[in-house]
N, C-alpha and C positions, 0 to 999 in steps of 0.2 A: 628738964625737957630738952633743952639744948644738947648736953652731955648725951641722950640718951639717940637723939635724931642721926649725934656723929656718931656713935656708936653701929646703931643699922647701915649707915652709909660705908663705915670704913669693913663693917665685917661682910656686908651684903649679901646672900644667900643662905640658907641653914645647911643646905647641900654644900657649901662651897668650902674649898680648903682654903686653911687661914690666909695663904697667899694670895689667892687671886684678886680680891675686889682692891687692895693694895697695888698692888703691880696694875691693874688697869687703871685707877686711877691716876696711876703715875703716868701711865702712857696718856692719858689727856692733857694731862700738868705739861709734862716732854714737849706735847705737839703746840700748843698753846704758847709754850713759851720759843719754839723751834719758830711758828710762823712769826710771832712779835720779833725775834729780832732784829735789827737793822730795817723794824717797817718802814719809818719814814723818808728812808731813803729814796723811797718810789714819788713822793711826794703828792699830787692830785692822781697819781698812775693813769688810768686813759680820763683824758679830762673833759670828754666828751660825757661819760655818765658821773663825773663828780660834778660836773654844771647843773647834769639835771638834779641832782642829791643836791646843791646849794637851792636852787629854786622852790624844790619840792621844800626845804624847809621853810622856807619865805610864805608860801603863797600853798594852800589846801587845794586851790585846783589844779597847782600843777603837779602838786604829789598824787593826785586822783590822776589824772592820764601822764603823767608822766612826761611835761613838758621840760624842755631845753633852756626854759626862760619863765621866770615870774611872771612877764607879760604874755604869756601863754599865746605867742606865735605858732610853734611848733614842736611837736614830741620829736622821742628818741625814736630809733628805727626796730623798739621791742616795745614788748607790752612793758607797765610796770613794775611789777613783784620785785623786780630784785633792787627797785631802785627804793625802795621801801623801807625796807631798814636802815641804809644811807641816811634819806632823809630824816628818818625820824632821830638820828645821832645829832644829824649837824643841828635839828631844832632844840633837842635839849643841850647839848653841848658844844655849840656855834661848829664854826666850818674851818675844818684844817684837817691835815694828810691822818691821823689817827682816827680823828671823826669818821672820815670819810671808809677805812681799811680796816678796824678792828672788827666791825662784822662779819667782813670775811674771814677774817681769821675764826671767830664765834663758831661759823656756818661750818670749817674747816674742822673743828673738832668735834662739833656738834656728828659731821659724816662718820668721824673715825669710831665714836658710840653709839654710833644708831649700827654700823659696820659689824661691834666684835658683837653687840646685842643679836642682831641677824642670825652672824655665824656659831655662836655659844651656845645656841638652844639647842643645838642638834649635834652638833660636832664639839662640846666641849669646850672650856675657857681659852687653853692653849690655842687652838686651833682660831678661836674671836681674837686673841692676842697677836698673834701671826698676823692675822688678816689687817686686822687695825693696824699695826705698825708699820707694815708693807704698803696701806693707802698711803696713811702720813708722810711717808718718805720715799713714794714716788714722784719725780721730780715736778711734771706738771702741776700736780695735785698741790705741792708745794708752790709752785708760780702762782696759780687761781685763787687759792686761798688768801693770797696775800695781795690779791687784785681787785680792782671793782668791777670785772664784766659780771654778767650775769651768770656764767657757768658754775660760780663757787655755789650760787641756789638750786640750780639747776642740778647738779650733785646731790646735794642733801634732799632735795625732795624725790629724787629715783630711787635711791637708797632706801626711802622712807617709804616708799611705795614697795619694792621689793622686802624688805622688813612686813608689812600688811600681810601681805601674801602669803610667804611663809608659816606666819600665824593663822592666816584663814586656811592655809592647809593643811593643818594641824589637825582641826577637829570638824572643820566645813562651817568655819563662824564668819557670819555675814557677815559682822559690824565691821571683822577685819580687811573683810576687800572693799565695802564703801570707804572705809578712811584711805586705803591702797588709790580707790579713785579719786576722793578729796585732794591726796597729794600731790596727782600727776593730772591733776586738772590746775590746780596754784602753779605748779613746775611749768605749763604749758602758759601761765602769765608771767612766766621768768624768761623762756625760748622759747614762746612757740609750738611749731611742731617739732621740735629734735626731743621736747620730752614724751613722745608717742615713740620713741625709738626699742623704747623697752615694754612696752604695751603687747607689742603680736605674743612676746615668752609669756608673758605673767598670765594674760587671757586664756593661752593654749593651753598650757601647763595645768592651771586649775580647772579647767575644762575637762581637764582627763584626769586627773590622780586627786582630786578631794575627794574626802571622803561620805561625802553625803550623793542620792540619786543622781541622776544623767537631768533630770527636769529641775531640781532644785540647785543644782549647777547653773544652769541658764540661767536661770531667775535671778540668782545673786549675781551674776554677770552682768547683766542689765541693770540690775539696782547700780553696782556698780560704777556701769556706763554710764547711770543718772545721775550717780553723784560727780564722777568727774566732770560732763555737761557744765550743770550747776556752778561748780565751784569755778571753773576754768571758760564759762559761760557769758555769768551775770556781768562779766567789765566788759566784755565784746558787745554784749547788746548796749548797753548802756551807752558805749560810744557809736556806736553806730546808729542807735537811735535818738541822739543829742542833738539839737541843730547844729549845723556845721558850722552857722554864722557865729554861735557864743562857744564853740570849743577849738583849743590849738588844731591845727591842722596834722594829719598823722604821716610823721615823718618813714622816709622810705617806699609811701604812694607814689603815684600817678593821679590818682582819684579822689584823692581823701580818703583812704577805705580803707579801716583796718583789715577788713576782710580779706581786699585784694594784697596788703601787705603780706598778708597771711598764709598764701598758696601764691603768690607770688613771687616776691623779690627774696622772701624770707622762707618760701616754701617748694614747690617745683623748680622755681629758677635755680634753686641751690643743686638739683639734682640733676638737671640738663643744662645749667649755665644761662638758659633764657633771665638775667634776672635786670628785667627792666629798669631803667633809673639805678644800675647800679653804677660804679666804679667802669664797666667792660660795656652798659649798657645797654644787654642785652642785645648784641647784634655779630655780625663779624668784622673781625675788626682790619681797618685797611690801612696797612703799615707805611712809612716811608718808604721813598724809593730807595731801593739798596738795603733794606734791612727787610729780612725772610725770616729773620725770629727773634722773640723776648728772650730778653735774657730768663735766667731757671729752667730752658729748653723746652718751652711750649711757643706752638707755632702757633699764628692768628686762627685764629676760630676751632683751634682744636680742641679734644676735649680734655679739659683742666689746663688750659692756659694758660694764663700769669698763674695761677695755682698750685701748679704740681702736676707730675703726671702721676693719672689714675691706676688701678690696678690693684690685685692681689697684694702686691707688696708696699703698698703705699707705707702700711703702718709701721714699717722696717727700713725705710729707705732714710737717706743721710738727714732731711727734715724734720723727721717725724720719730724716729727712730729711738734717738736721748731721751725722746720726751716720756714716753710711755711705753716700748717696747724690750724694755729689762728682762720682765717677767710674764710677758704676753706669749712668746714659746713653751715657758713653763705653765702658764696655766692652761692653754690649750693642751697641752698633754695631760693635765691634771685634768680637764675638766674629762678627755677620753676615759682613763684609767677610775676617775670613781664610776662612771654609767659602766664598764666594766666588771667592777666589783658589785655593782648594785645591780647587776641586770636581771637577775633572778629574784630580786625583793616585789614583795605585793604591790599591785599600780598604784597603793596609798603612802607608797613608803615616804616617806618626809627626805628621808637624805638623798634617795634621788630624786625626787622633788628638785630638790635645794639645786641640785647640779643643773637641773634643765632650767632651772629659772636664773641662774647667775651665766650660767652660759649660754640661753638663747640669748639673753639679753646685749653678751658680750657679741656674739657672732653678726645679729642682725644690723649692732653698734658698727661693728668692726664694715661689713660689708657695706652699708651707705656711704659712710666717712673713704672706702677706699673705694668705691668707681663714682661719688659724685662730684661732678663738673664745674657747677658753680663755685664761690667762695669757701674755700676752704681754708682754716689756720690752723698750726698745729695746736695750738691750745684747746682745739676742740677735743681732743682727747680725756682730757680728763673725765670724761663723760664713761671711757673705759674704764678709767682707776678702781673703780669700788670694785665692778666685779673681778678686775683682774686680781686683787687683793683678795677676794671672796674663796674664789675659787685655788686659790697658792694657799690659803689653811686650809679651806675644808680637805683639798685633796694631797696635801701631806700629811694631815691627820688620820685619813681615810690609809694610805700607804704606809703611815708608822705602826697603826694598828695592828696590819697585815705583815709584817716585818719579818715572821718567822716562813712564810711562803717564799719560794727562789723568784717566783714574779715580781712581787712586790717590792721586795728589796732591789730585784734590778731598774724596776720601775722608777725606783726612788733615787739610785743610783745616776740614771740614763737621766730623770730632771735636772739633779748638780750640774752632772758635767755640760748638758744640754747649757743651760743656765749660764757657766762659769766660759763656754765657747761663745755663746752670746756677745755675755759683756765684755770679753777679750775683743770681739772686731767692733761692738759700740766705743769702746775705749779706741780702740786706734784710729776711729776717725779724729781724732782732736791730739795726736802722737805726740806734740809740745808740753800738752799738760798733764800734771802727773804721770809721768811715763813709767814709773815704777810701781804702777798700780794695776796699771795692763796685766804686766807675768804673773805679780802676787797673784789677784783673782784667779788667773787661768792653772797656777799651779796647787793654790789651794782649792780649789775646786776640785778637780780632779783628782788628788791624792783624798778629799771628803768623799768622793763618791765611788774610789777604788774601794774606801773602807765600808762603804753602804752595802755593797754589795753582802756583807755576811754581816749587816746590820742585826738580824734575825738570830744569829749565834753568837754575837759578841755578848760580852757582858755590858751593864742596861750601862754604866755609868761610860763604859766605851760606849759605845753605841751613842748614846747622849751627847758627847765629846765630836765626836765626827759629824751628827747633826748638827751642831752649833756652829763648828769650821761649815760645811756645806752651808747652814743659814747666811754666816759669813760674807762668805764667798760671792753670794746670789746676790744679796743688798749693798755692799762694798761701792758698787755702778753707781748703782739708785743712789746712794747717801751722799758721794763724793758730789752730782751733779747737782741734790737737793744740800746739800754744804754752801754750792756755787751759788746755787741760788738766792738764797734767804740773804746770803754776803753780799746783793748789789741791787740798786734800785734798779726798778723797770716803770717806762710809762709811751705814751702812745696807744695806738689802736691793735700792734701786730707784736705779742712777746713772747720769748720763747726762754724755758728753763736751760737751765746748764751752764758751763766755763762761756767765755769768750766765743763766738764765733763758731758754736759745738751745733746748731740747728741746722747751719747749710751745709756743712762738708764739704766746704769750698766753693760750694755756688752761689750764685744772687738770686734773688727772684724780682720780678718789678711788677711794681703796677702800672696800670695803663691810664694815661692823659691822654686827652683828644686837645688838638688846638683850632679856631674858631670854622675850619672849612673840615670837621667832621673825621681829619687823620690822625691817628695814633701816631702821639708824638716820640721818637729816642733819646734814650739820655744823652744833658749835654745840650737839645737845641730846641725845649719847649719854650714856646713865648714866655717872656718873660723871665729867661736867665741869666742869671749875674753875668755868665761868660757872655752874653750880644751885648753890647751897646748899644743902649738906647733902650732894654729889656729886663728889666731888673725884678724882681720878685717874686721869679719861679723857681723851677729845679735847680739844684747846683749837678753841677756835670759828674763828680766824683764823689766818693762816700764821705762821709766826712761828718763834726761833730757839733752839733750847735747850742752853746753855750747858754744861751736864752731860754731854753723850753724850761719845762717842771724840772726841780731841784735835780739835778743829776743826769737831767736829759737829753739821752744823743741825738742828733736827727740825720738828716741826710737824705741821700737817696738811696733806697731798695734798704739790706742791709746793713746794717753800718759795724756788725759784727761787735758793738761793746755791750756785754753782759742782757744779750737776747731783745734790745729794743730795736725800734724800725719807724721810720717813718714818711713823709714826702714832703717837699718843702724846706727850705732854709732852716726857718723856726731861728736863726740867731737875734743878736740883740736889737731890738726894734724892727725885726724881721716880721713878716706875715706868716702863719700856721701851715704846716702843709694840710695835706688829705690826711693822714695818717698821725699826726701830732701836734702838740701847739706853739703857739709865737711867746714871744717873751714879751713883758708889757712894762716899758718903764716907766719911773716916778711922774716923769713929764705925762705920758700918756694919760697917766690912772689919774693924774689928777685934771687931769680934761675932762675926764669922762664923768667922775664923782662930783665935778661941779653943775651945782643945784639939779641934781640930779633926779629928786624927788619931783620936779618939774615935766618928768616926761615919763612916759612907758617905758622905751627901752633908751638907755644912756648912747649905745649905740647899734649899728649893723655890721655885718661883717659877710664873705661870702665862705660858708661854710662851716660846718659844726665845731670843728677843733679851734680854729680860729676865732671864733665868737665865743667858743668855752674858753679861751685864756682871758679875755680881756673881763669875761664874766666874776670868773673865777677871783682874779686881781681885785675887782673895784666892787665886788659882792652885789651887783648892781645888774638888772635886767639886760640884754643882749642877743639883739635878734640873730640867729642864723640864718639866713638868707639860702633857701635851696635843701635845708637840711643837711644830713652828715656828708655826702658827697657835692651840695652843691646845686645836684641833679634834680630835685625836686621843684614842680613849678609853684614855689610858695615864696614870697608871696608873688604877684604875678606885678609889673612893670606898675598898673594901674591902682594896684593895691598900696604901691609903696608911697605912690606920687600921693596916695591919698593921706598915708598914715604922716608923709611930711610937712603936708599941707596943713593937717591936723595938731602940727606940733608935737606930734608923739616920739621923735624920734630925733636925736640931738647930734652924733656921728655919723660918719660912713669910714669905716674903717678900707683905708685901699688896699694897693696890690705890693707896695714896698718901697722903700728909696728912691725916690725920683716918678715911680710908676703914675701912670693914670688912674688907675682903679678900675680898667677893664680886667676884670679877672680871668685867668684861663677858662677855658670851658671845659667842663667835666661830659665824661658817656651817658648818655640818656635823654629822654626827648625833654628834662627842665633844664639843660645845661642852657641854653639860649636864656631863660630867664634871668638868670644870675649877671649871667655877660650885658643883657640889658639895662637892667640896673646899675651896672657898673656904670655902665659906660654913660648914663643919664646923668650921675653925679655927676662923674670927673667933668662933662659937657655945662654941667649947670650950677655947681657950688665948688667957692674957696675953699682952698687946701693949705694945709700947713705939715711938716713934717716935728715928730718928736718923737724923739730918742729914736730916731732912724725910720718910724711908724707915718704913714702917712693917712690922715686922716682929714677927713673933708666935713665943713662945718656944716650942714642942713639948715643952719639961720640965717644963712651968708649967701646968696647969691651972687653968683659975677656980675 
């Protein structure tokens, strides 16, 4: 029975040549073991969702909402689907950095065969093999996967949704666009709304080109619509109709409202920058005297601000550029050139089909991500990967077919070299590292795509020979930055794929601090930094590298250029956590906290998600974040806290650093006063002691 199950898996298809289901197998085995290497090096990677991945295994209600803490104070600032499989690792096989990151990897290979499965129905094994290989080893795609944010699920369920599709427009089979809404209703408890991003293609597209009536069209679109509802539904009600008093509060509110989280801070605000309680706060922001712009060259209240500026080109610019736009020229010309060739096929055609739906999907992606305002990272790209991969098979495939036409082969010709000029000015933004990679690409590109040109009259095994240099040539970019990648840990909240220092192209970006009279602070002279005397445990004035975070981890301010981490705040040894990354927790500390621990809810407080996720993380032991991820949120509120300490519940107060009082900087948005309240009521009302550099204040001690 065994013998016979390997047998159909390794020969797979009755149509298929003996090669193929061997070679794609390979390519999952390749990708699987590409994203495992040097996992651990990332260590907790943003340890803001591996907090909530140690809780949820702790504690059933906080894997049901997705809380930051076993004592279920307060959630993450997402729903939580992607925190899901995390948790359910660390419960069966306790908490640590593999626990926590081999499901991304899973969800990573899992895309690359839902990907060549997509593309192989229509366009052929070769053409799924392309595709697959091109996800796996775009660079991004490579960062995420071996990440905990949510976008590694978030990927795989678009995918899986687009895969639905394709199958329901094959023959006009319901079952297949309800499971299409199944997917991107779960995708939409992974992010939100950015899994609607591929929703307007899939809906239009089947709309018009299945093959059953114009009214049974509708009909199944609506079913559809009900099962996404449904599935991406039933946790929204649930919480929202939970009392408020017995469940965590929902981080990234104003209100407690998933709802409002929903279309607000996590939904319009992202697209006009209004995003209440965040980091910017939702306002405009009023700079010091003498300073007229953030570093990354966005000015106060402009659009894309500490983010980036907006635009057409965003997805090309020195940011964003490494990460995902390799082969984002080439597939926009691919995806032209197949509706080109298909444009005369019946409006049931499947292959152009296929192209409207990997390319609206890609255009309407590509088009939010480049004019919206709020919070932008480049990571969010990866959300383009699939189709950009999608569309670089089918529409080479489509063009090799065509090979003996003078179009097509120039067509095919015009991608290389297009492709191969590309990566020649991506390479030069980083001219230090591998410099002899730059000309290779640019020269073998171009000498593969002089010879494409009579692709169509060569002999097949030339022809063959000069595709492979052209394959080459195209991937070379991709592979050396996804090389770079997989070779170094990343952790924090902001990481970016590639060498050293390859995401900004020589620029900073910063985020924004308010200090307690509502101004945006410059680097160098936020309350609280080492450089003032008398101010210690905020920003450090220059980039620099803090030895304390997760195994491997830089910190700094803005940038810090080592191998695509970022973060805010010192973070060194017995340092406080920034915005953006966390504090280092030593023996003296952990074992403060872990004593009799079992004694109280949370062993400690702390102001801010990262910060209360390291100490979390350390002593595997309950840890309120105070404010949620930025701080900003009014939870719990001054009276809430007096109560929970009155109550015994609550054994620390983690402060603000070395020497500091424990008034914390205040964060943008109308709960940063909360946070600063609280501080400031400890440090006024309970003994402090400092260990291993950490200053923490006893809640049983009163002065």
């Amino acid at each position: 029975m065994t013998t016979t199950v390997f047998r159909k898996l390794w020969r797979g298809r009755a149509d298929d040549a003996p090669w193929v289901r061997p070679v794609f197998l390979l390519l999952l085995l390749a990708t699987g073991l590409l994203y495992l290497w040097n996992l651990g090096a990332s260590g907790y990677a943003n340890s803001f969702y591996s907090a909530a991945a140690q809780a949820g295994g702790q504690s059933w209600k906080a894997f049901f909402f997705g809380s930051l803490d076993a004592g279920n104070a307060i959630t993450v600032d997402k729903p939580p689907a992607a925190l899901w499989p995390m948790a359910l690792s660390v419960r069966l096989f306790g908490l640590g950095s593999w626990q926590i990151l081999v499901p991304e990897v899973l969800m990573g290979v899992a895309t690359v065969a839902v990907l060549y499965a997509a593309v192989r129905r229509r366009f052929g094994a070769g053409a799924g093999l392309l595709a697959g290989a091109v996800l796996a080893l775009t660079p991004v795609a490579a960062l995420m996967f071996r990440f905990n944010n949510p976008d590694a699920l978030l990927a795989l369920l678009t995918t899986v949704a687009v895969y639905c599709v394709l199958r329901a427009l094959e023959q006009g089979a319901t079952k297949w666009l309800v499971w299409a809404g199944v997917a991107l209703g779960f995708a939409f408890l992974a992010k939100t709304l950015q899994a609607f991003l591929v929703l307007p293609a899939l809906a239009l597209v089947y709309a018009v080109c299945a093959p059953v009536g114009f009214g049974r069209r509708l009909g199944q679109l609506a079913g559809a619509g009900l099962a996404l509802v449904v599935s991406g539904g039933w946790w929204v009600a649930a919480v929202e109709l939970w009392p408020k008093s017995s469940r965590p509060y929902v981080g990234g509110s104003q209100t407690n409202s998933f709802l409002e989280l929903t279309f607000g801070y996590n939904g319009l605000g992202r697209l006009n920058g209004n995003e209440v309680g965040s980091v910017g706060g939702g306002r405009t922001m009023r700079l010091p005297e003498g300073v007229e712009q953030l570093p990354g060259g966005g000015a106060a209240g402009a659009g894309g601000g500490g983010w980036g500026e907006t635009g057409l080109l965003r997805m090309f610019n020195d940011s964003v550029g490494g990460q995902i736009s390799w082969l984002l020229p080439a597939a926009l010309f691919l995806l032209v050139a197949g509706l080109v060739i298909t444009r005369r096929a019946p409006r049931t055609d499947t292959a152009r089909a296929a192209f409207l739906v990997w390319g609206g999907s890609l255009l309407t992606t590509v088009a939010v991500f480049s004019f919206m305002a709020g919070i932008f990272h480049e990571y969010y790209t990866v959300g383009l990967a699939p189709s950009v991969a999608a569309l670089t098979g089918m529409g080479a495939a489509v063009l090799w077919e065509e090979r003996g036409r003078w179009a097509a082969s120039a067509a095919l010709a015009a991608t290389v070299a297009g492709t191969a000029v590309w990566a020649y000015v991506l390479l030069g933004r980083t001219p230090d590292w591998l410099p002899w990679l730059r000309t290779t690409v640019l020269v073998a590109g171009l000498a593969a795509a002089a010879g494409l040109l009579f692709a169509g009259r060569a002999d097949r095994r030339l022809g063959l020979a000069l595709a492979g240099l052209g394959l080459a040539a195209g991937l070379a970019g991709p592979v050396a930055y996804t090389l770079a990648t997989v070779d170094a840990g990343h952790q924090g909240s902001i990481v970016t794929a590639g060498p050293s220092g390859a995401a900004m192209g020589g620029r900073g970006r910063m985020m924004i601090m308010y200090g307690p009279d509502g101004r945006a602070v410059p680097p160098g002279t936020a309350p609280g930094n080492r450089a003032a005397p008398g101010n210690p445990g905020g920003m450090p004035p220059t980039q620099g590298t803090a030895p304390g975070n997760a195994p491997g981890g830089p910190g700094g301010f803005g940038r810090d250029g080592n191998r695509g981490s970022s973060s805010m705040g010192p973070g060194g040894r017995g340092g406080p956590g920034g915005l953006l990354n966390g504090a280092s927790v030593g023996a003296e500390a952990k074992a403060a906290l872990s004593a009799d621990a079992d004694a109280y809810t949370w062993v400690a407080a702390a102001v801010g998600a990262q910060n209360a996720a390291s100490y979390q993380l350390a002593t595997e032991q309950p840890v309120m974040a105070i404010g949620g991820f930025n701080g900003s949120d009014p939870s719990p509120t001054l009276a809430q806290f007096k109560q929970y300490v009155a109550q015994g519940r609550i054994h620390w107060f983690v402060g603000s650093g070395e020497g500091g009082e424990g008034a914390g900087m205040r964060m943008g948005g109308p709960g940063g006063g909360t946070s600063s309240d609280i501080a400031a009521w400890v440090a006024d009302t309970f003994e402090k002691t400092t260990l291993d550099g950490a200053v923490l204040y006893d809640l049983t001690k009163r002065k």
